[in-house]
N, C-alpha and C positions, 0 to 999 in steps of 0.2 A: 244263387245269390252271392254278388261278392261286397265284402266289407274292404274299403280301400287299407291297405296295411294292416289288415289284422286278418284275415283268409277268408275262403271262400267256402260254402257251403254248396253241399249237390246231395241230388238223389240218387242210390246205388238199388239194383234190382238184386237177391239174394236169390237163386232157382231153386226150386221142391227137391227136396233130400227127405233119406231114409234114417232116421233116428231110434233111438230105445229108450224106453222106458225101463230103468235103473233100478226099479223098484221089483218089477217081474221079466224085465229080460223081451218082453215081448215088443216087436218091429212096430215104430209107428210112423206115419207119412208127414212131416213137417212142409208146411204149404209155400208157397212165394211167397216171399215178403219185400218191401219196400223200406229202406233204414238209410239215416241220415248221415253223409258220410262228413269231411274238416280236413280241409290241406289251410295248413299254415299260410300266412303270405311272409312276404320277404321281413315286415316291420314287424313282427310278431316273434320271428326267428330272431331278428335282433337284440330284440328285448331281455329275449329270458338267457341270452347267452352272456 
């Protein structure tokens, strides 16, 4: 989805990776996920500079 001058939104695929559990050290499998990603557009960069 694009906002004219102010950026554009998209969907990024994240692939299954191998993670830990911090608390006992023990390997766990973190699944795909789908997250929302935000590029600027060019009036938005203008703005805040």
């Amino acid at each position: 989805m694009q906002v004219i001058r102010f950026g554009t939104f998209e969907v990024c695929e994240h692939a299954a990776r191998t993670g830990r559990n911090l608390q006992t050290g023990e390997g766990i499998m973190i699944s795909a996920s789908k997250v929302p990603a935000f590029k600027p557009g060019k009036g938005l960069k203008k703005a805040l500079k």
